[in-house]
C-alpha positions in Angstrom: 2.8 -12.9 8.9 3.7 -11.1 11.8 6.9 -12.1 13.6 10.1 -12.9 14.2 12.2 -15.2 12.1 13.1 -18.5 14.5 16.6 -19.8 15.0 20.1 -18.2 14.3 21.0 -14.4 13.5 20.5 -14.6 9.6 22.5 -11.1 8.1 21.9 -10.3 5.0 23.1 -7.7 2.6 22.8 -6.4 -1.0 24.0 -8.8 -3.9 25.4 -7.9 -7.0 28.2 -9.9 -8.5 28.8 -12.6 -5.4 26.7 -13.1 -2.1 27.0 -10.3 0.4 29.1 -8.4 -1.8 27.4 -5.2 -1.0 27.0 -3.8 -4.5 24.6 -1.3 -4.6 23.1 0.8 -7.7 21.8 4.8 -6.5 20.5 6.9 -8.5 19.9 11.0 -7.8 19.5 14.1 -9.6 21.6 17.4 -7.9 20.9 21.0 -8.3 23.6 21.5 -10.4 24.7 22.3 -13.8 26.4 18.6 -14.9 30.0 18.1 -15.5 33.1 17.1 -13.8 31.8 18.9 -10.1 28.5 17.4 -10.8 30.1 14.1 -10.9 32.6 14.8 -7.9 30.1 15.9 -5.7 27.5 13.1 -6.4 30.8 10.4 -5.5 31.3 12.2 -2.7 27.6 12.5 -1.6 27.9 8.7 -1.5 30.3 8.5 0.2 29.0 10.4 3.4 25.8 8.1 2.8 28.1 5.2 3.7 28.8 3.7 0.4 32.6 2.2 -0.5 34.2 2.6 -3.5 31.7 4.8 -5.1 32.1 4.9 -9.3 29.5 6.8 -11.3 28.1 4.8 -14.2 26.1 7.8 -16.0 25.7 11.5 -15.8 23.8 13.4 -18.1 22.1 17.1 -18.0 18.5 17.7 -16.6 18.3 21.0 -18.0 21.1 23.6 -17.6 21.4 23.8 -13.8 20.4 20.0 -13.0 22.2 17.0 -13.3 20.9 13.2 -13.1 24.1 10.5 -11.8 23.8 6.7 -11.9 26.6 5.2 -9.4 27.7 2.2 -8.1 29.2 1.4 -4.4 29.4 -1.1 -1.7 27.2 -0.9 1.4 29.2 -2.4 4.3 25.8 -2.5 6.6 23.9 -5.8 6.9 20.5 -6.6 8.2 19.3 -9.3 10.7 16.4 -11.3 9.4 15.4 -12.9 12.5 14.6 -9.7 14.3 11.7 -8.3 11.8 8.6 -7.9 13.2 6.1 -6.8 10.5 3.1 -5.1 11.4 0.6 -6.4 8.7 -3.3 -7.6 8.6 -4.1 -11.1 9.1 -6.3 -13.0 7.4 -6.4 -15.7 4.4 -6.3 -14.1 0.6 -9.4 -16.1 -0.5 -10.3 -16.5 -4.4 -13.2 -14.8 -6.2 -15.5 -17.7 -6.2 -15.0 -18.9 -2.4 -15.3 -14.5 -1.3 -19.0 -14.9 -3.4 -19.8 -17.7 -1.3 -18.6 -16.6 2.3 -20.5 -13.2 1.6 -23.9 -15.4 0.8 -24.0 -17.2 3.4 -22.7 -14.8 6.3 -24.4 -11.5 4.8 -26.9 -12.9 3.1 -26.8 -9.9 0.8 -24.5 -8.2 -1.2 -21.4 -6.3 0.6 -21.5 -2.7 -0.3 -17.7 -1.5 -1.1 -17.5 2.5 -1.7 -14.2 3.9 -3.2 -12.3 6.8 -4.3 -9.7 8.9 -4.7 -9.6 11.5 -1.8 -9.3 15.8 -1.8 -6.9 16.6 -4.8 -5.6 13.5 -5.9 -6.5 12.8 -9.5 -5.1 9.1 -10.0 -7.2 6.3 -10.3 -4.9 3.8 -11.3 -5.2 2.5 -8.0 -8.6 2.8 -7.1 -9.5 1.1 -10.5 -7.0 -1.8 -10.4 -8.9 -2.9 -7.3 -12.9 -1.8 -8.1 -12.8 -1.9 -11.7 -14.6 -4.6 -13.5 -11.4 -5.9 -15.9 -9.0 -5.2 -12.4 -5.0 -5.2 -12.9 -2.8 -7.8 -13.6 -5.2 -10.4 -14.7 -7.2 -9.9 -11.2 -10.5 -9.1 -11.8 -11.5 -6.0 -9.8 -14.8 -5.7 -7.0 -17.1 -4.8 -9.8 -16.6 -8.9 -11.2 -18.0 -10.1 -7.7 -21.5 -11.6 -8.1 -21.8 -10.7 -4.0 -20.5 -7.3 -4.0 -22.0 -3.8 -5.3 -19.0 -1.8 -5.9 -19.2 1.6 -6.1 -16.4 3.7 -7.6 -16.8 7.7 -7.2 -13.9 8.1 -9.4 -10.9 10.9 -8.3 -10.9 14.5 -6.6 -13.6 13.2 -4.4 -14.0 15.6 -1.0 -14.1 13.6 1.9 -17.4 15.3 3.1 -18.8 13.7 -0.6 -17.2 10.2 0.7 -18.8 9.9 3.7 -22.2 11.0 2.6 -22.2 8.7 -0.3 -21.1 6.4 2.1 -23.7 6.7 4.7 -26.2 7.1 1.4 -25.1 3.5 0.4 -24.8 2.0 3.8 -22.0 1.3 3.1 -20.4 -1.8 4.7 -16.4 -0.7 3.2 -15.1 2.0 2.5 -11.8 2.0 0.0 -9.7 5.3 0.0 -6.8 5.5 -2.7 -4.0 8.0 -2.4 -1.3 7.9 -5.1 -0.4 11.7 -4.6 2.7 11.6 -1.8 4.5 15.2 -2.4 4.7 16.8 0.9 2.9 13.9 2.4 0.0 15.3 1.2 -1.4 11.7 1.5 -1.2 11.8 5.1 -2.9 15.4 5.3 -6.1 14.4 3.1 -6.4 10.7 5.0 -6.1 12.6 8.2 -9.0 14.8 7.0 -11.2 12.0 6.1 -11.0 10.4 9.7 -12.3 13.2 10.8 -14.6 13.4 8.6 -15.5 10.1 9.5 -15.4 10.4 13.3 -17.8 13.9 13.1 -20.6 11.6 11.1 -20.5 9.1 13.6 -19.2 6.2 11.5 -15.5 6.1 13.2 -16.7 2.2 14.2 -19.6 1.6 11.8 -17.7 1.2 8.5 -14.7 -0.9 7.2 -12.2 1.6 6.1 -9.0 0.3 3.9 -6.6 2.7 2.3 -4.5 2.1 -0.5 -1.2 3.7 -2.4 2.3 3.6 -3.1 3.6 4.7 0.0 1.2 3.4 2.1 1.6 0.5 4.7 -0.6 -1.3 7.3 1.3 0.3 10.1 0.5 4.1 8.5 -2.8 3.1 8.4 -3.9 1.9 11.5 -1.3 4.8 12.8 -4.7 6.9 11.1 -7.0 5.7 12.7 -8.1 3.1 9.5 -8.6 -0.8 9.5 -6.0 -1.5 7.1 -3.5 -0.6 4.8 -2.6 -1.9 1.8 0.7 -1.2 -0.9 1.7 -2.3 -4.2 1.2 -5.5 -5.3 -2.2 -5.7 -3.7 -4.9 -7.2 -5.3 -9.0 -6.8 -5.5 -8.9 -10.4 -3.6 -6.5 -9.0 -1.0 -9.1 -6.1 -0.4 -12.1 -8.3 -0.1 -10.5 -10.8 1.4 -9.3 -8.5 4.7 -12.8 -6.9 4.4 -14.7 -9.8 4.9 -12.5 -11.3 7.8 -12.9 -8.0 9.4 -17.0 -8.2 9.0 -16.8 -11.5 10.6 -14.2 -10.2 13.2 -16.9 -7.7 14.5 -20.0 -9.4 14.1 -18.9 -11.9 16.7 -17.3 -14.6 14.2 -14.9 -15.9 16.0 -13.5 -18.6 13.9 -12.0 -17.0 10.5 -12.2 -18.4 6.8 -8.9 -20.4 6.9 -10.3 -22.2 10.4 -13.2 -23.3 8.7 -12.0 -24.5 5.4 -9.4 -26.4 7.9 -12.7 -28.5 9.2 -14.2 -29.5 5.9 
């Protein structure tokens, strides 16, 4: 929900033993062979981050000239509630059964969902979880929906391949997993689909939700895509936002959630 929270500045900070304590658990690994300088240095790294009373709860060797440190401190900072602002999609989660039935009567056909998993990126944990028939989490994936032909491509899928699968399938949604983030190589390969997109002509023609574990809503439509969505997201979530937009741009005015409000 997007907005501010109403009333009072409301500060919060971390909790570990008693409320707003501060206590705060980091963990890092330095370029250094471990002992006792390990150790120093990693207290002292915390303690340029901001952290007080920095203790290190674990050190152990990562290899002769690396060292992993557990460490405890107290953050002093606090956070106001009532001034985030979240820049997320709106629309109303719907189950499987009601998305079935809103696609019947407002397509009157079955929405066709392509995915994948862009350029170099050979995960499909995430493109699975949301297409896959048997889904994540006890959430049954796209492939389960009686209204909607899912088609997953799989990984290492070009964007060139994407888009003419997609424009093969008509596609009405396209879904775009990225799991890959080293050197924000995620951005780089989304950034390449868009254009890919764009150059085909189908820049406004085609739903076009990407997924991953560093990806939000704002990073997304910062792309040049409909929506993003993070972990925790669901096949429902997916379809849910997909349909909402359909209706958005097919001059439905009123969404899902207004409706079910009338009955």
């Amino acid at each position: 929900m997007n907005g501010a929270r109403p009333g009072a500045d409301y500060i919060v900070r971390p909790y570990g033993d008693t409320m707003n304590d501060g206590r705060v658990q980091l963990s890092f690994t330095l370029p250094v062979p471990f002992g006792e300088e390990a150790k120093e240095a990693g207290r002292q790294l915390a303690l340029k981050m901001g952290l007080e009373n920095p203790a290190i709860a674990h050190a152990e060797a990562m290899g002769p000239d690396f060292t992993f440190l557990v460490l405890y401190g107290e953050c002093t900072q606090g956070v106001d509630m009532s001034a985030i602002v979240l820049d997320q999609p709106e629309f109303e989660t719907l189950d499987k059964a009601r998305l079935d039935e809103l696609i019947a009567d407002s397509l009157g056909r079955k929405l066709v969902v392509v995915g994948a998993s862009i350029e170099t990126d050979a995960h499909t944990v995430g493109i699975d979880a949301i297409m896959n028939m048997k889904g994540y989490n006890g959430h049954k994936g796209l492939e389960s929906y009686h209204q909607i032909r899912a088609l997953n491509l799989g990984a290492q899928v070009d964007s060139v391949e994407l888009v003419r699968r997609a424009i093969a399938e008509r596609a009405d949604v396209v879904l775009v997993s990225q799991v890959v983030t080293q050197k924000e190589i995620h951005v780089a390969n989304l950034k390449r689909l868009r254009r890919e997109l764009d150059k085909a002509g189908l820049g406004a023609e085609v739903i076009v939700v990407v997924g991953g574990p560093r990806i939000t809503h704002e990073l997304a439509r910062e792309l040049g895509f409909d929506a993003g969505f993070g972990p925790g997201s669901y096949a429902e979530d997916v379809a849910s936002f997909a349909m909402h937009e359909w209706l958005r741009r097919h001059g439905h005015q009123r969404t899902p959630a207004q409706e079910t409000n009338d009955t």
